[in-house]
C-alpha positions as CSV (number, residue, x, y, z in Angstrom):
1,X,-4.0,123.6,438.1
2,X,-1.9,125.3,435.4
3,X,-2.7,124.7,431.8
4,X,-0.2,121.9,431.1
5,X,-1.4,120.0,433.6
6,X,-5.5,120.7,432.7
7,X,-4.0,119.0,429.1
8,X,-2.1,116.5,430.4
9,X,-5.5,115.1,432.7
10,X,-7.7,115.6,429.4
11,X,-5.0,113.8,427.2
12,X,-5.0,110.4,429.4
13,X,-9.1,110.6,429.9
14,X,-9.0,110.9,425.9
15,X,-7.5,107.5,425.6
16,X,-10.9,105.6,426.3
17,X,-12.0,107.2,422.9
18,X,-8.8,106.8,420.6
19,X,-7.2,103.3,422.1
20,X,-9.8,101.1,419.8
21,X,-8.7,103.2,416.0
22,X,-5.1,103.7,417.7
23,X,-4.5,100.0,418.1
24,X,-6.7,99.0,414.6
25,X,-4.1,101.7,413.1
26,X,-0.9,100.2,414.2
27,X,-2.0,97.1,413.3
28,X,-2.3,97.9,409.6
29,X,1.4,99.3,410.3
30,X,2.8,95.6,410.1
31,X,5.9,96.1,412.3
32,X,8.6,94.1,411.2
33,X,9.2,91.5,414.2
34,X,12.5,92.5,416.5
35,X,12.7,96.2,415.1
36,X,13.9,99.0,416.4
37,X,11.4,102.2,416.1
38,X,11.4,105.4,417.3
39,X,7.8,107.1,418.7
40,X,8.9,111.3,418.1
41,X,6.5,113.2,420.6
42,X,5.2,110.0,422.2
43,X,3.5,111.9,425.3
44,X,2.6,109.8,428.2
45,X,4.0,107.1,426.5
46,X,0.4,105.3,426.2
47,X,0.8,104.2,422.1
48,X,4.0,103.8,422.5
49,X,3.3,100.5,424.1
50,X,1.4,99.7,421.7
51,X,4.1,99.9,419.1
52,X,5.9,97.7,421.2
53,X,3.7,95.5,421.4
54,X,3.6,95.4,417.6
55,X,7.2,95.1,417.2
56,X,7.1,91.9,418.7
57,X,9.1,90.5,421.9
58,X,12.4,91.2,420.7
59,X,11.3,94.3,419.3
60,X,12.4,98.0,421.3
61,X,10.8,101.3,421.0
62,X,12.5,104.5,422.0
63,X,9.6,107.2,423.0
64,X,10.7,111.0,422.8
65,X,9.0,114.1,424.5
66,X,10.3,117.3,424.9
67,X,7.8,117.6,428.0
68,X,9.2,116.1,431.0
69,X,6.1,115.8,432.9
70,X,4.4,113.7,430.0
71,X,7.4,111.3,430.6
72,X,7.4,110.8,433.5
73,X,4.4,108.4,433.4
74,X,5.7,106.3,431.0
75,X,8.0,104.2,432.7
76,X,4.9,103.2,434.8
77,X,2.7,102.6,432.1
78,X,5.4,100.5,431.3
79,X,6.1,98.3,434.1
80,X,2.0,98.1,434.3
81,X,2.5,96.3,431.2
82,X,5.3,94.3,431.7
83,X,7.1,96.4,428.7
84,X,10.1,97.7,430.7
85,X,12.6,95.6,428.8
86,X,11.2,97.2,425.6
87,X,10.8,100.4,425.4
88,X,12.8,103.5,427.2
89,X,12.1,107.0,426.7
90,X,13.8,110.5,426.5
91,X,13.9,113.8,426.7
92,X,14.3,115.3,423.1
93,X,13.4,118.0,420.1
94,X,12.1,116.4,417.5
95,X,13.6,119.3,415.0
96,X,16.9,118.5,416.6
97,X,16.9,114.7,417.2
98,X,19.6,113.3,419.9
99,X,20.3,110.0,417.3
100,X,22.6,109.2,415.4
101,X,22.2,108.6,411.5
102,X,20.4,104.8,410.1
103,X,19.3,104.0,413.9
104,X,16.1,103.0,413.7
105,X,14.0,100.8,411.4
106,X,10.7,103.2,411.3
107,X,9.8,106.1,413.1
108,X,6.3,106.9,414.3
109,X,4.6,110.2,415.0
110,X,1.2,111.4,416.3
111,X,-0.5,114.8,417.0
112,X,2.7,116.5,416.3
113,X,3.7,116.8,412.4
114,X,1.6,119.6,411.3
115,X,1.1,120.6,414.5
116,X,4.1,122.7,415.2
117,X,5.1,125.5,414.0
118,X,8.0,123.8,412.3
119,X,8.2,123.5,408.6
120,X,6.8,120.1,408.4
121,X,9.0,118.9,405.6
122,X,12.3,120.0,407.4
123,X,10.7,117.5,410.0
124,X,10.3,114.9,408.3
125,X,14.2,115.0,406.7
126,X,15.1,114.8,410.7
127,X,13.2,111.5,411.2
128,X,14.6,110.1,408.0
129,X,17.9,111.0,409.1
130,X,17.5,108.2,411.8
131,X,16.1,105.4,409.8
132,X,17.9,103.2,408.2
133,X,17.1,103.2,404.1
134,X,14.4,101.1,403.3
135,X,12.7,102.1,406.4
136,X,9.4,103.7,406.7
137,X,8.0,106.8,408.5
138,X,4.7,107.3,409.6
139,X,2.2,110.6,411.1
140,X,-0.7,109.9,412.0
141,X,-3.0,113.2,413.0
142,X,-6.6,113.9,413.9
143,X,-8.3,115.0,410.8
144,X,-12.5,115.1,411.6
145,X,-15.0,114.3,414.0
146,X,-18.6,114.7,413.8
147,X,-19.6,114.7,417.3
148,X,-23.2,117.1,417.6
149,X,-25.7,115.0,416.5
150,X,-28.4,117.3,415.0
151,X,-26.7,120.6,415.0
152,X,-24.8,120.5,411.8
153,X,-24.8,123.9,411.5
154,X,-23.4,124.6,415.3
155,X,-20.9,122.6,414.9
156,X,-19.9,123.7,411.4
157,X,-19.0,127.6,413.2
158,X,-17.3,125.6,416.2
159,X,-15.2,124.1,413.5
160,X,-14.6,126.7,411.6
161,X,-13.2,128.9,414.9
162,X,-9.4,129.3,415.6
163,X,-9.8,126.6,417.9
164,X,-11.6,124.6,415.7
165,X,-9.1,124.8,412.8
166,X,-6.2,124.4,415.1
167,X,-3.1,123.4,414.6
168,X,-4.0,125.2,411.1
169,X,-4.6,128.8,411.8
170,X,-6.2,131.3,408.9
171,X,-2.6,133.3,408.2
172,X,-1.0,129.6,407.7
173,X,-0.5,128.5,403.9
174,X,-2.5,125.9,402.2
175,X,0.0,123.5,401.7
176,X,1.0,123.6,405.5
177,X,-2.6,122.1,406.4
178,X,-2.4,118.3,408.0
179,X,-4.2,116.8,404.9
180,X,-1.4,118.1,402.5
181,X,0.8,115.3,404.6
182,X,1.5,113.5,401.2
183,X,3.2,116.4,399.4
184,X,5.2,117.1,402.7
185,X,6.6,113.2,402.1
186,X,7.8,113.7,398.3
187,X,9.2,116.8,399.5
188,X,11.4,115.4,402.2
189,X,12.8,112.6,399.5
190,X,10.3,109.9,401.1
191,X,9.3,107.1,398.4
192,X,6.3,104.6,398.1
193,X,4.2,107.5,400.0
194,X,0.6,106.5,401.2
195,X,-2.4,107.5,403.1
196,X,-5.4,106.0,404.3
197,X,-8.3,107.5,406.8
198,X,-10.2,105.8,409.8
199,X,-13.1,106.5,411.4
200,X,-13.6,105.7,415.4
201,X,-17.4,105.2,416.4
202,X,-18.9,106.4,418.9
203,X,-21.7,104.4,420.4
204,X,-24.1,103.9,423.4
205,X,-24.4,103.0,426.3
206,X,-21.9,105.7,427.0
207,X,-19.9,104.5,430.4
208,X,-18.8,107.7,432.8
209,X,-15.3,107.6,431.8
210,X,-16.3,107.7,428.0
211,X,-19.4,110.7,428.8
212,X,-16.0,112.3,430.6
213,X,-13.7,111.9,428.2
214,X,-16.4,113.7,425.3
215,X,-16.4,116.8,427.8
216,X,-13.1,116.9,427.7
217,X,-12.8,116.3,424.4
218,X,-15.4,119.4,423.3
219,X,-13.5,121.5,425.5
220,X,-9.9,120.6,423.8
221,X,-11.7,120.9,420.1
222,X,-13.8,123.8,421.0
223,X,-12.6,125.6,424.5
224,X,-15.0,125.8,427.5
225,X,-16.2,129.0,426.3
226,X,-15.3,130.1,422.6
227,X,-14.8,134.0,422.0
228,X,-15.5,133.3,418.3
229,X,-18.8,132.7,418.1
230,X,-22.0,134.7,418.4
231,X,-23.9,134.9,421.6
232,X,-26.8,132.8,420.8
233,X,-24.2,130.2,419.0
234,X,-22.1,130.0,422.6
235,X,-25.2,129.6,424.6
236,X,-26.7,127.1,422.5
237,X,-22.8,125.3,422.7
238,X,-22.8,125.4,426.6
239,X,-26.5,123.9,426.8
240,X,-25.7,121.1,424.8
241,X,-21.9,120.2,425.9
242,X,-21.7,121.5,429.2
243,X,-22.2,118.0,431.6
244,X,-24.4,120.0,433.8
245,X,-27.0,121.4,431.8
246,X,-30.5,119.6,431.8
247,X,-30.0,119.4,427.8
248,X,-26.6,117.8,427.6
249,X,-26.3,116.0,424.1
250,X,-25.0,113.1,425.7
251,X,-28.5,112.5,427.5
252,X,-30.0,112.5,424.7
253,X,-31.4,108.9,423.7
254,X,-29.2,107.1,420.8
255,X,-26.5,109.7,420.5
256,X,-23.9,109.0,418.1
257,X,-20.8,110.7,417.2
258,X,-17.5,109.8,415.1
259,X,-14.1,111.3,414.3
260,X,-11.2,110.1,412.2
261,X,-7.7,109.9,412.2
262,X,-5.4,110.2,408.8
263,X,-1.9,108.1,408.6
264,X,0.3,109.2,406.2
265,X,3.4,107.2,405.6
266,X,6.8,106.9,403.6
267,X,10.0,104.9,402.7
268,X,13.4,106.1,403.4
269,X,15.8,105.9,400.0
């Protein structure tokens, strides 16, 4: 299995964990009814349904991926969900958008401001090139998680690894971390600029699919095996996260764990 597609199988387990705070977030989003939006890196094209949804039945949401293979699930998810009529999606850049100026009413992106290694302001000036004035744009990025129970200190080196920072890495400047989101908004000529943070719980009983989708989700924080950290840190890392060992954390009686997601958002002039 090459890499993309290892990512791809732990990005659509991952959705048991982040559907409940994805679909509380969009809901605070307050779609107007029978707009058009635009979803920039919309993956699989899971949320993008939601923002469908959201936008009402005569609503339609456009969902662009530069990975072909994440798209093509979408139009299934779709017909699943008796959505076809409202949403479509294409292949596209998101520094490079294949739209023409004042399309959209909003514009929606997750995981993917921040994360590339594209000015993030420049970015944000090509979604805004799209939207019609008055619109809004929104990110919305991973920004925490607290997920070792007991191990503060553990978890504090995972976290503080390349992998743990990522998509910040240590050479990368200050104002380019994800949390700087609201300067990157001014910057790009965005108005009535907000931000709010929320927290996804965690909570037994854990089902198989959600003890699954916490392996995978150590591994994609973390890696299976981190170079980074010192020998008696990566042992004790693979005896508590590692599903086979006899002291996996998740075994353990009351675990609880959380992580967060930021949204930052802006009006078009």
């Amino acid at each position: 299995m090459s890499n993309a597609e290892k990512y791809l199988k732990r990005l659509e387990s991952s959705n048991i964990l982040r559907e409940s705070v994805i679909r509380t977030i969009v809901g605070t989003l307050q779609l107007p009814p029978e707009s058009k939006g635009l979803d920039a890196g919309c993956g699989t094209g899971f949320y993008t349904l939601m923002l469908a949804e959201a936008a009402g039945v005569r609503g339609y949401v456009t969902g662009l991926d530069i990975e072909e293979k994440f798209l093509a699930k979408g139009p299934s998810l779709a017909s699943k969900s008796g959505l076809t009529e409202r949403v479509s999606f294409i292949k596209g850049d998101i520094s490079n958008l294949p739209f023409e100026e004042n399309l959209f009413d909003w514009a929606f992106s997750m995981d993917l401001v921040g994360y590339l290694k594209i000015d993030p302001v420049l970015l944000l000036k090509e979604l805004a090139r799209t939207v019609k004035p008055g619109g809004i744009i929104y990110i919305l990025n991973w920004s925490s998680q607290m997920l070792l129970p007991g191990y503060p200190v553990l978890e504090a080196r995972l976290n503080a690894t390349s992998l743990g920072i990522a998509p910040f890495d240590a050479k990368m400047k200050p104002e380019l971390h994800s949390m700087r989101a609201l300067e990157w908004f001014k910057q790009a000529g965005l108005s009535e600029t907000r931000a709010q943070t929320f927290v996804n719980n965690i909570n037994p009983p854990l089902s198989q699919e959600m003890r699954k989708a916490l392996v995978d989700l150590f591994e994609m924080r973390w890696g299976e095996d981190n170079p980074e950290l010192l020998e008696e840190d990566q042992l004790e890392y693979q005896r508590l996260c590692r599903d086979d060992s006899p002291d996996f954390i998740l075994n353990m009686p009351g675990y609880y764990g959380f992580f967060t997601y930021s949204l930052f958002g802006g009006r078009v002039l």
